[in-house]
Structure formats: C-alpha cells, structure tokens
N, C-alpha and C positions, 0 to 999 in steps of 0.2 A: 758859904753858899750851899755848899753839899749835904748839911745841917738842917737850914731850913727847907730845902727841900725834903729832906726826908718826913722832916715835923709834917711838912703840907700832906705828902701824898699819905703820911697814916693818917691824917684826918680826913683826906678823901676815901681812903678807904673804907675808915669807920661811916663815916654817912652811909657810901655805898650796901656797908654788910646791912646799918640800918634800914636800907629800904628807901633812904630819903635822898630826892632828888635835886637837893640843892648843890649845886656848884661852887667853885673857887672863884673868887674877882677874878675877871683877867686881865692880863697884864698887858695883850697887847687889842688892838680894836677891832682885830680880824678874830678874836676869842672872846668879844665882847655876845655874839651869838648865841655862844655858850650858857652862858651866865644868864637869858631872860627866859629858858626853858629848851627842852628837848626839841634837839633838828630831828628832820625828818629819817636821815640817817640811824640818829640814835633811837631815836622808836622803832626802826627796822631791826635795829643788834638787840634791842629789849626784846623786841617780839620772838627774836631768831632763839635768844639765851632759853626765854619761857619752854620755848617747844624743845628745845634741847635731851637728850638722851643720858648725856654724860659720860659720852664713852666715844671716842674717835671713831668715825665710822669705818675708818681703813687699816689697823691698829688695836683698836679695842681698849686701847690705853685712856685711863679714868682722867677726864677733864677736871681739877681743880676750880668751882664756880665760884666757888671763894674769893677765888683772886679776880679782880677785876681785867686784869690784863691779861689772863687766861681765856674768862670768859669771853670776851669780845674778840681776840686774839685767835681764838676757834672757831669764828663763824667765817667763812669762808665761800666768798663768791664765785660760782662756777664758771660764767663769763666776768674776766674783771674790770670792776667799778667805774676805774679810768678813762677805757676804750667803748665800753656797752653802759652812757648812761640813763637809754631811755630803762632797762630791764636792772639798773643799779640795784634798787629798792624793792624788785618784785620776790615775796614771798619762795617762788620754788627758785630763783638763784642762789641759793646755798647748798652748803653740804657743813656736815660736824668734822672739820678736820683738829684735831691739836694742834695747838700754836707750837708747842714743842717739840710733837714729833712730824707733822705727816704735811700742816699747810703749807710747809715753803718748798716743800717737794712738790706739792700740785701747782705753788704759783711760783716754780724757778723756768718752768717751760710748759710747751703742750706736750711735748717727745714725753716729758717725766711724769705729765697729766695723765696722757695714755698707757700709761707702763701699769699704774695703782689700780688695784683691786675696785676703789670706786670709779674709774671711768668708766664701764660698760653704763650706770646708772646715769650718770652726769652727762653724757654722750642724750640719753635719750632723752633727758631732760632740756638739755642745749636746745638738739634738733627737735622737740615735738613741742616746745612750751614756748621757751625763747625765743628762738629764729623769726617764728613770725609776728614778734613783737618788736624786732631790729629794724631802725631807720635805713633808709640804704645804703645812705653813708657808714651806717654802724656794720652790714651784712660785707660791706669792703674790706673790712677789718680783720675776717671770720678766717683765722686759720684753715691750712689745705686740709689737716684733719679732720676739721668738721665741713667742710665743704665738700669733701669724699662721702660722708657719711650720708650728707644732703641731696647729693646726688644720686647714691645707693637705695637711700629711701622718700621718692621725692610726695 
C-alpha cells in the first residue's frame, strides 16, 4: 500500500511541476469533484501561489514551490476558512506564511496570531476589508481580539 502510494503521489507531482492540471481518479465520490476540474478553492490556492513572494512573510525563510504541499501549505487564511465562509475565497484573506515554519503558529490560536510580527498587517486587513464582508452570524464568531480592535477603530 505504502508503495503505490508513493508511485501516485510522484506522478502527481510530476503533472503538477508540468504545469498540467489533470488529476488522479478518485477513489472515493466525495473526490470525484476533483477529478472534472479545479474547485473554486483551488483556483483561490493557484491564484494565492501565482502572486506569491517566496519567502515567509514573518520569517523570511524561502518557501519551496516546488513541492506542491509547500506550496499550498503556505497560503494561509487570515480569518479561517471553516468559521468565515462567506470572505473564504477573497483575494486579501491571505498572508505567505511557511507551512513549515510560521503557519501553524498563526492558526494554533489568535493569542499566538497576535504575538507574530505579521499581525499588526493582518489585524488591519481583518478589520478594514473583511469584517464588513462577514454575515452576522460570521461577525459572532470574531474573536475579542479583533472585536477590540473594532471597537478602537470603528
């Protein structure tokens, strides 16, 4: 088992380095999606990858785009995806964090969001872009840290 998968994912890789966006069968019908062309989702990670820098914006440490799990793996939504879906897919929710060193620090809390050198940026991004793109059910959601900040600047 461990065998063929390895076989698959170099051959997704290799597609991927070629530029070609054909996919793997899938295997189960919740992955069938996949397989008739790019979600909406993955045209957001394509577009995020394209404008890309190459360098962690909190860190400076060089994103690998090679690697396909790097790449996607760094793009990083500054409200996340789960809780804020109507602003998922908007262009300024992101930041470049490294999937290896800095994104699981910004998505293990907001205490550790706020602590990183990028939160003053993301902070204003949240509150001047965002926020008033959130349903109300979604602005229920909005951590006290940025509901401070809301308040400070209304």
């Amino acid at each position: 088992m461990i065998k063929k998968k390895k076989v698959r994912d170099r051959a997704i890789h290799r597609l991927w380095m070629q530029g070609t966006d054909l996919q793997p069968v899938a295997k189960t019908p919740i992955d069938n999606q996949r397989v008739m062309g790019d979600t909406e989702r993955q045209l957001w990670y394509k577009a995020r990858i394209k404008e890309a820098s190459g360098r962690c914006v909190e860190c400076n440490q060089r994103i690998n785009y090679r690697d396909p799990a790097s790449a996607y793996g760094s793009q990083a939504h500054l409200l996340p995806k789960e809780l804020f879906p109507s602003v998922a897919l908007h262009p300024l929710n992101n930041v470049e964090l490294g999937r290896w060193c800095c994104h699981g620090q910004y998505d293990s809390s907001w205490l550790n969001a706020s602590r990183m050198k990028v939160w003053p940026h993301a902070l204003d991004v949240i509150v001047h872009e965002l926020v008033p793109l959130l349903t109300r059910k979604e602005k229920s959601k909005l951590p006290d840290i940025i509901l401070n900040s809301l308040s400070e600047n209304p």
